[in-house]
N, C-alpha and C positions, 0 to 999 in steps of 0.2 A: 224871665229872659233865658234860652237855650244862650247851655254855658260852652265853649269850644274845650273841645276832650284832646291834648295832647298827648303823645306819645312819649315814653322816657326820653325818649334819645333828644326828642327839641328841649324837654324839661330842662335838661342837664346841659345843654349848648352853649359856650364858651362865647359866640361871636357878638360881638356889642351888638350891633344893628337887630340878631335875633334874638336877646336879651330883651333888649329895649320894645319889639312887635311884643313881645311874649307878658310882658311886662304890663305894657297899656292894654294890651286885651285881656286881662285878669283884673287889673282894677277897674276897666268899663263894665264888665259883664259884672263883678261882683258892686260895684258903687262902692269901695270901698279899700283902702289901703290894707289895713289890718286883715280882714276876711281875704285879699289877692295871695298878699304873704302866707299864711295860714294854708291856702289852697297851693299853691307853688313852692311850699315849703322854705322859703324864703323873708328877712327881715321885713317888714314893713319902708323902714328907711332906707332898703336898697331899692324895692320897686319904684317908693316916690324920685331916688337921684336916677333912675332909667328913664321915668317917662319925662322926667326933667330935659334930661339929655336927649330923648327923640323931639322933644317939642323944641328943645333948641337949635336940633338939626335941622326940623321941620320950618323954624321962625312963628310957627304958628299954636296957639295954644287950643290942646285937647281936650281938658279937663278946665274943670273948675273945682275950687276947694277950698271950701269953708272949714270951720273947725269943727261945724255938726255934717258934714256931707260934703260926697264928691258928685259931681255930675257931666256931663258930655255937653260941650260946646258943637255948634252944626256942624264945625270942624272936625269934629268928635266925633260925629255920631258918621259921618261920612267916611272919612278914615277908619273905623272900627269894621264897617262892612266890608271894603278889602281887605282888611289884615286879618279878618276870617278868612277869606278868602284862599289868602297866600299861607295861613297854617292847616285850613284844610286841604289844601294841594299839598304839600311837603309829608302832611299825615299821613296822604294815599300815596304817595308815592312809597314812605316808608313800608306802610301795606304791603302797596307791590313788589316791593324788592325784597322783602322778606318771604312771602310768598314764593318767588324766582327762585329764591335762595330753598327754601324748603321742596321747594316740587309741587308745592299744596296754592292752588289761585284763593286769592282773597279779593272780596270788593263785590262792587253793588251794580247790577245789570239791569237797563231798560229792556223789557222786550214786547214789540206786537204781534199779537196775534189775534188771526179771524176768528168773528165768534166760537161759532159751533164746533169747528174742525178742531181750535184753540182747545178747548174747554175739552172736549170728547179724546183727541187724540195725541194732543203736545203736551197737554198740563200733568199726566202722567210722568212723561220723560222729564218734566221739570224737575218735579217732587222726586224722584230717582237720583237725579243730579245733585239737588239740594242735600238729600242723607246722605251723598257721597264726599262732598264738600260743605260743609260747618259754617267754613268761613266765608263764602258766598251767600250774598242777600239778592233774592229778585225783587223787583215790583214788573207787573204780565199787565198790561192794556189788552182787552179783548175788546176788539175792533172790525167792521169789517169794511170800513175803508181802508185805503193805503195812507197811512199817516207819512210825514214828512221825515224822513227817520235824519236829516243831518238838520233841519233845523232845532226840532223835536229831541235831537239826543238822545235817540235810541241807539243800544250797543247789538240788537238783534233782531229781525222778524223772520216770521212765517208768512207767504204768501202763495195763495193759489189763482192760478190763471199764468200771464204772463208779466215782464219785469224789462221795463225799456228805460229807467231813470239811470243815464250814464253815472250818476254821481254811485251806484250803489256795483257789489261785488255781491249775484248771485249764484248759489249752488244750486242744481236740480237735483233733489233727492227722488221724488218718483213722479210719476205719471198720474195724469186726472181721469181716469178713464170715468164715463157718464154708465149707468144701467140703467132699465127700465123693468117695473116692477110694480107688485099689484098684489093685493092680501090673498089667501085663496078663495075665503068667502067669498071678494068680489069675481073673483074669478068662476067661480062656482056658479054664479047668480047670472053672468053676463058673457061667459065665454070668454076666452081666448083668443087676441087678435091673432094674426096670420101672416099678414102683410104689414108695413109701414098705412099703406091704403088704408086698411078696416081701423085703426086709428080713429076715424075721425064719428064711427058708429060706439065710442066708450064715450065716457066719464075720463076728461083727462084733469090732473093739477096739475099748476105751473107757478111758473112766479111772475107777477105784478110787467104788463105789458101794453102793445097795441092789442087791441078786443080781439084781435084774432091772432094768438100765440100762434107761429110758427116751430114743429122740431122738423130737425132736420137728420135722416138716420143711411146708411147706407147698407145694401144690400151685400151678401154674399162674394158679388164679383166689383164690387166696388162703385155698383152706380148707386145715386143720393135721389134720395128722396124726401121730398118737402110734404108737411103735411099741418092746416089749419088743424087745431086740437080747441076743446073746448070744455069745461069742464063744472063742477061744484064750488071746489076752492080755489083761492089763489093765496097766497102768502108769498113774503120776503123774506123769509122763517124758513130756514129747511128743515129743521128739525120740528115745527108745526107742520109741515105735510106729508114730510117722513110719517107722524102722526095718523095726520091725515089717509092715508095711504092702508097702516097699517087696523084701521078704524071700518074698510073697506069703500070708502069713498068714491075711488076711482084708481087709472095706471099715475105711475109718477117718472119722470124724468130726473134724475140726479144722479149727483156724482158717488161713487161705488163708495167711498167713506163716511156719507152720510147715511146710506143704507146699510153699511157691512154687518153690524149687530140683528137688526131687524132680518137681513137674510138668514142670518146663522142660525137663529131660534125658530125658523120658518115661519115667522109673522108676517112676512113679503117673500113671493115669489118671484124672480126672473124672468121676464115675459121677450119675445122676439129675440131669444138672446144670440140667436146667429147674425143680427144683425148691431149695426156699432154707429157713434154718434160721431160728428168729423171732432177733427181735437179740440180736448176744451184746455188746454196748455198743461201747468203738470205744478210741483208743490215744488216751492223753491222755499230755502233758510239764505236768506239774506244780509250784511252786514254795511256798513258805510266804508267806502275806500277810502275816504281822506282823511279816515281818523285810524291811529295806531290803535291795534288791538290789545288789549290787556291780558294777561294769560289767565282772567277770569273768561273773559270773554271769546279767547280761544278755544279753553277745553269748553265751553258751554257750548259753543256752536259746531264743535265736531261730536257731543254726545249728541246734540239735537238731529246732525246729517246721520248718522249713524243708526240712531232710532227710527228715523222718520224713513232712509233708505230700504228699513224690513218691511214697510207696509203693514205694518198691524195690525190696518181694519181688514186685510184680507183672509 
C-alpha cells in the first residue's frame, strides 16, 4: 500500500482534529499501532487515544483490533481515501507557499500536446524548463486530439489551428503558416510546377480525405485558387509524408514546422513559394480559466510562450 509522505510542519501540528486525521492515516496504511508510532515518531498509546477520539467524534468505528492485528472497517477504508485526500492537499499547498516564499515553483503539471509538433518542437523547451526548475514534475500527453483540459485536469496545452472552448484562456504565440515543397530528385525527375493549375500534372501527398483532396492556394495579388491533387500517399502522420516527400515521392502541403528541418538540410525544396495557402490558424499555449494557476504552472507557461513566440522551426 502507497504510504502518505507528510511534511514536517503537519508532522509536528498541535491541532486535535489534525492529530487525530494524521494519526488514523498512519495506522491504516501501516496496519499497525507500534510500526504508525515508529513512523510518526510518536508513542504507540498516543496514536491508539487519537484514533480513539476521531472514532468518537465520528460515532463510527474505523479500525478493528485484535491483539494480533488491526484492520479497516468499510468505514475505514472509505474514510482513509479522503483523509489522503485532505493531507495531500494541505502537503501541496505547503509546496506552494514555500515555493511563493522561495521564488522557486514547485509541484506537478499536466500538459498536452499534439503529436509531432509536441515531440519535435515543445518537448525541448520542457526539458529546459525542467533543468531550470528541480522542483517541478511533468507528466506531457502527446495527443492530437483536443483533450478536455478542465474535465481532464490539465494545467497546460499546446494547440495548433484554432481555440473557441469559452471555458479556456488562450495565448497565440505564432502563426501556422502552410509551405509547399518537394525533394529535388523529384523535382529533377518531374519538373517544377508553375502555377496553382499544373498541380494537378504531379504526384501530390496529402492527408486522409474525399478521393478528391482539394488545396486551396493564393496567388500573388490575392486571388484563390482551388485545385483537385492526387497523389501516391496519403497519411494522418505528417511526419510519414514529411518522409514521404523527402523519399522523392511527390510535392507535399504542410505546415512550415513540420518541414522546417527537412528545408534546412536541403532534403525538400520550396516550390510555388510566391504563392500562400489561406490561414491555417496559428500555435496557441493554452491554460483553463476557472482554475487558479499555481506558480508552477505560471512560470511553465510563460517559458513555453516565450519559446514557442521565437519560432524555432524557422
Amino acid at each position: 500500500m502507497a504510504k502518505t509522505v507528510l511534511p514536517p510542519a503537519q508532522q509536528s501540528g498541535d491541532g486535535a482534529a489534525l492529530a487525530e486525521l494524521m494519526a488514523f492515516v498512519a495506522v491504516a496504511e501501516e496496519l499497525s499501532f507500534t510500526r504508525a508510532g515508529q513512523r510518526m515518531g510518536r508513542d504507540a498509546t498516543v496514536l491508539s487515544r487519537r484514533v480513539a477520539a476521531l472514532e468518537a467524534r465520528l460515532g463510527v468505528k474505523l479500525l478493528r483490533r485484535t491483539t494480533r492485528a488491526v484492520s479497516l472497517t468499510d468505514a475505514g477504508r472509505t474514510y482513509l481515501g479522503r483523509a489522503r485526500a485532505i493531507l495531500g492537499a494541505m502537503a501541496h499547498a505547503d509546496r506552494e507557499a514555500a515555493g511563493l516564499a522561495s521564488g522557486e515553483p514547485h509541484g506537478h503539471l499536466r500538459v498536452a500536446l499534439p503529436g509531432s509538433f509536441g515531440r519535435r518542437w515543445v518537448w525541448p523547451l520542457i526539458s529546459r524548463f525542467l533543468a531550470a526548475h528541480p522542483h517541478v514534475t511533468v507528466e506531457a500527453t502527446f495527443e492530437n486530439r483536443f483533450v478536455d483540459m478542465v474535465a481532464e485536469r490539465f494545467d497546460a496545452a499546446v494547440r495548433l489551428g484554432d481555440v473557441t472552448d469559452a471555458r479556456l484562456v488562450a495565448r497565440k504565440v505564432a502563426p501556422r503558416p502552410r509551405v509547399l515543397c518537394a525533394s529535388p530528385a523529384y523535382l529533377a525527375a518531374h519538373g517544377e510546377p508553375a502555377t496553382a493549375a499544373s498541380l494537378v500534372d504531379h504526384a501530390c501527398l496529402v492527408f486522409p480525405g474525399t478521393p478528391g483532396p482539394r488545396w486551396e492556394l493564393r496567388d500573388g495579388k490575392g486571388r484563390v485558387h482551388r485545385v483537385d491533387v492526387r497523389g501516391p500517399v496519403r497519411s494522418d502522420d505528417v511526419e510519414a509524408l514529411v518522409a514521404a516527400a523527402c523519399d522523392g515521392h511527390g510535392i507535399l502541403l504542410t505546415s512550415e514546422w513540420a518541414a522546417a528541418d527537412a528545408l534546412a538540410d536541403g532534403r525538400l525544396r520550396r516550390v510555388l513559394d510566391g504563392w500562400r495557402t489561406p490561414d491555417a490558424g496559428a500555435i496557441y499555449v493554452v491554460t483553463p480559466s476557472a482554475r487558479d494557476e499555481t506558480a508552477a504552472a505560471r512560470a511553465f507557461v510563460e517559458y513555453l510562450v516565450a519559446g514557442l513566440a521565437t519560432q524555432p522551426w524557422k
